[in-house]
C-alpha positions in Angstrom: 22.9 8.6 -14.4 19.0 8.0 -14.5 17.4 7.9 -11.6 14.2 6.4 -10.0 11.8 7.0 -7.3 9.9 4.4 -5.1 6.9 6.7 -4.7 4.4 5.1 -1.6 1.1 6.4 -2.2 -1.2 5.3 0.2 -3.7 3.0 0.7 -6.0 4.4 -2.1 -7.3 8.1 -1.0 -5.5 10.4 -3.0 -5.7 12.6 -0.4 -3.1 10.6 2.1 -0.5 11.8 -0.5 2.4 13.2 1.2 3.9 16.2 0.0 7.0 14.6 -0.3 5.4 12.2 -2.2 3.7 14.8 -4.7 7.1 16.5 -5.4 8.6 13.0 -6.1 5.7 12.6 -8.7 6.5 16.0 -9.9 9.9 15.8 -10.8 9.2 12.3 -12.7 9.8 11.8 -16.4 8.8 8.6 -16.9 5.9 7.1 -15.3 6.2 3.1 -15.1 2.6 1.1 -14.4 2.0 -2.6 -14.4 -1.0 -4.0 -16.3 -2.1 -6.5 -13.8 -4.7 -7.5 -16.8 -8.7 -6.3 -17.0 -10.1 -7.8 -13.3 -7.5 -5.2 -11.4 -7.6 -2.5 -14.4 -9.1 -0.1 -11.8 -6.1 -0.1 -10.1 -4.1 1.4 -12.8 -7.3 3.5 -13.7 -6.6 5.2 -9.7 -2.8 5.6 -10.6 -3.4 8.1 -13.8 -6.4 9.6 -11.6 -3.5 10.3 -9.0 -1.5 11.5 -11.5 -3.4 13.9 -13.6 -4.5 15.6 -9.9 -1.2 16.6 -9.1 0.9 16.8 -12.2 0.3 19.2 -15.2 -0.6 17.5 -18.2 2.3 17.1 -21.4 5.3 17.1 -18.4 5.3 13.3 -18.1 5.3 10.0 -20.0 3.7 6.4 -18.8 4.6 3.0 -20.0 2.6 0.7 -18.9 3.7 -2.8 -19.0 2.2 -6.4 -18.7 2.9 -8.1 -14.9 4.3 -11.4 -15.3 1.7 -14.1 -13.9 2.6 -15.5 -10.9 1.7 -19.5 -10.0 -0.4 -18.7 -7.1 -1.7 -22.5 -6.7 2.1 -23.1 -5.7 1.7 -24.0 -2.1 4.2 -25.6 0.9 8.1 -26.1 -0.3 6.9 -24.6 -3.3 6.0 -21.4 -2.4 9.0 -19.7 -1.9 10.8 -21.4 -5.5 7.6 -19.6 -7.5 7.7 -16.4 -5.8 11.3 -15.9 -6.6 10.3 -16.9 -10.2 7.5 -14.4 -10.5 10.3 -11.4 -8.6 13.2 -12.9 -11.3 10.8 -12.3 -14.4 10.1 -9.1 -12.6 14.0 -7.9 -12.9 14.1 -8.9 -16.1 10.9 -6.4 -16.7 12.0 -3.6 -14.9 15.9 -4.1 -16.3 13.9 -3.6 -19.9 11.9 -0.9 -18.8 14.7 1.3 -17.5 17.1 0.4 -20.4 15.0 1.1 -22.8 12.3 4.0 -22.0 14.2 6.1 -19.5 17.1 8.4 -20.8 20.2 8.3 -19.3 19.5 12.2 -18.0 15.8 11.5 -16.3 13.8 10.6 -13.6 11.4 7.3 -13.7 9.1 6.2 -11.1 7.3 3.2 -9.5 3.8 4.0 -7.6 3.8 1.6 -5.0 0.6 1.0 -2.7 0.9 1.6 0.7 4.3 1.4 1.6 7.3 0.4 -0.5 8.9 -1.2 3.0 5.9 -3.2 4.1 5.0 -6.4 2.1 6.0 -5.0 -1.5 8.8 -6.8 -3.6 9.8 -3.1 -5.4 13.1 -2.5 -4.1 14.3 -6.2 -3.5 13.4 -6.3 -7.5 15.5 -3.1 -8.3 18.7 -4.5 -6.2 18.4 -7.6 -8.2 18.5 -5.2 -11.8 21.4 -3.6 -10.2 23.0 -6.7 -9.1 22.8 -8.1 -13.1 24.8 -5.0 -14.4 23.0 -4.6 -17.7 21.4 -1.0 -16.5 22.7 1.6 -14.0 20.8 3.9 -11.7 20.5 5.7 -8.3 17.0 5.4 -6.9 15.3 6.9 -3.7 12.3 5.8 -1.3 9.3 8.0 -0.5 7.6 6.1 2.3 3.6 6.1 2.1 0.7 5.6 4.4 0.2 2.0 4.5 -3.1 0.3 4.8 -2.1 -1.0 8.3 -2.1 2.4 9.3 -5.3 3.1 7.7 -7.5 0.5 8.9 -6.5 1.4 12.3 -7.0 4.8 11.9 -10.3 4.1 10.2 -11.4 2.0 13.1 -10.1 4.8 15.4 -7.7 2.4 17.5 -4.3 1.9 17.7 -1.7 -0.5 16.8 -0.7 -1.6 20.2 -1.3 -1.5 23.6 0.6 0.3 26.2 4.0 -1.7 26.7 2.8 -4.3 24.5 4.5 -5.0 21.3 2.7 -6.1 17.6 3.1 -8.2 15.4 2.9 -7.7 11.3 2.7 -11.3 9.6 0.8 -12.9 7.0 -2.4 -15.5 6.2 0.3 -18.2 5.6 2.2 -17.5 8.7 -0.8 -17.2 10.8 -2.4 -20.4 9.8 0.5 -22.1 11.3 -0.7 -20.5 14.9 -1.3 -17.3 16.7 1.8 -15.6 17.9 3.4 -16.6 21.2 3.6 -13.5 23.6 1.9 -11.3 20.9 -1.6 -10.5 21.3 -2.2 -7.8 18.8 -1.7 -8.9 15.1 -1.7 -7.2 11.9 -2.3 -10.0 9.3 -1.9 -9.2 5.4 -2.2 -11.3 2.3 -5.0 -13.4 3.7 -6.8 -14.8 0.9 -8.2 -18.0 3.2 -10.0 -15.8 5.6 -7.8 -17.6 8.9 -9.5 -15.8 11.2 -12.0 -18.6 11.3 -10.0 -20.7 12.7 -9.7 -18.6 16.3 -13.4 -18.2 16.6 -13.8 -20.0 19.9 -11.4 -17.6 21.7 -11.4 -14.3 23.3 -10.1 -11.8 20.1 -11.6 -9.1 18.5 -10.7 -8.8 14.8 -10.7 -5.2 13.1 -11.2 -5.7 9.5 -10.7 -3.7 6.3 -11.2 -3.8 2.5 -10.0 -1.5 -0.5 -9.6 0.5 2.3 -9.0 4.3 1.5 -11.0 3.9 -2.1 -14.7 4.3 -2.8 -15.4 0.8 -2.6 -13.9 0.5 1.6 -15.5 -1.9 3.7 -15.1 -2.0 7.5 -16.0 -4.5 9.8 -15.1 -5.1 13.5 -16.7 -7.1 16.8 -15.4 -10.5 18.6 -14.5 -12.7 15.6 -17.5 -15.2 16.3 -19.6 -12.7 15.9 -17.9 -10.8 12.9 -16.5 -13.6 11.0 -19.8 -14.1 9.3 -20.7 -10.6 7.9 -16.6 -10.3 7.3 -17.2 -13.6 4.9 -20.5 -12.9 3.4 -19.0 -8.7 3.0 -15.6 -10.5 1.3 -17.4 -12.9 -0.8 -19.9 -10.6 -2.5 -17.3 -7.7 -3.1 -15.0 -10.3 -4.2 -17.9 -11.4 -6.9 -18.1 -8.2 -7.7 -15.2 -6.4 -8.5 -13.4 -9.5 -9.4 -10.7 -9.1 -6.5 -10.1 -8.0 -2.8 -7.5 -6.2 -0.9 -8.0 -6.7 2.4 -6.3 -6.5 6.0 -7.2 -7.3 9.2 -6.0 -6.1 13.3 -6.5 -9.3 15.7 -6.5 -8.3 19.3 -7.0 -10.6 22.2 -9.0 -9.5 25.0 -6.9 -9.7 28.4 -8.2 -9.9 31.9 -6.3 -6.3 32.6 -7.1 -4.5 29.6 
């Protein structure tokens, strides 16, 4: 039976690797990478950097494949149709991938950033291969240190506040208004910068980019004030290095604390 790993490894700094994590990578045959073409190529570039720090060269293989494009300019009732195009040609990647590069007697692996249970379509894709029959396989989850957990820790605060509860959601969701009872929220996958849009009000945004990697940027303050360094900071890395990860903590300020 071949079996794969869902390796989590962090945010970016190669030393947030658990050691759970560095004894999945360890026991890996078959490494497998996604090209996301030249703009993100340093992000393939830090998974063989991980790799050759913890794992002896000549024990491993990596196949590196070509990500399937995904129609990002698909927006309302189309959002959800493309995205389950882009995680159905996906499948069909991965189901190739394991068929034909992994023997039936060894271990592949998926690097995943952050955390393969937070925001990352890894193991809903790997159900689906499963679900088509064509290839069989066990596979495991090594949890990671996401970058939620890093940009809180790098802005030394916490996710909540006592006997409060938080709120993880997205851009998207958030456009559509601020969470009712909820005022601490983690918001991923922004690319509009909707933080804007609650300038006028009492919240204090705590803001992270590449976090955990050379390139970090941090950023924090009431959002009228920090909204304007956060865009000018985005735009020019963005300019730059031809793409942004980013997250962001939104906490309203409350009269008892």
């Amino acid at each position: 039976m071949r079996e794969i790993h869902v390796i989590g490894i962090g945010a970016g700094d190669p030393e947030q690797l658990t050691l759970q994590a560095v004894r999945a990578l360890r026991s890996t045959d078959v490494f497998f990478l996604l090209d996301k073409g030249e703009v993100k190529s340093d992000l393939t570039g830090l998974r063989r950097e991980l790799l050759e720090a913890h794992i002896p060269e000549g024990t491993y293989r990596i196949v590196e494949a070509s990500d399937p494009e995904r129609d990002r300019a698909a927006g309302g009732t189309r959002y959800s149709p493309a995205v389950e195009d882009w995680r159905s040609a996906r499948a069909a990647l991965y189901e190739r991938l394991i068929a034909e590069e992994l023997g039936e007697d060894e271990h592949g692996a998926f690097l995943v950033w952050g955390d393969p249970a937070l925001y990352d379509s890894t193991l809903g894709i790997l159900e689906e291969v499963l679900a088509r029959g064509a290839v069989a396989f066990a596979y495991d989850v090594v949890p990671g240190i996401s970058s939620v957990s890093a940009l809180v820790a790098r802005h030394r605060t916490g996710l909540n506040r006592v006997a409060r509860p938080v709120q993880i959601t997205t851009g998207r969701r958030l456009a559509e208004g601020f969470p009712e009872g909820v005022d601490d929220v983690v918001v991923m996958l922004d690319a509009h910068q909707v933080f804007r849009k609650y300038a006028d009000q009492d919240i204090d945004i705590y803001w992270g980019a590449y976090i955990g990697t050379p390139d970090e940027i941090l950023d924090s303050g009431p959002i009228a004030e920090a909204a304007p360094r956060i865009e000018r900071a985005r735009a020019e890395a963005r300019e730059r290095k031809g793409w942004i990860m980013d997250t962001y903590l939104l906490r309203r300020r409350r009269a008892d604390g």
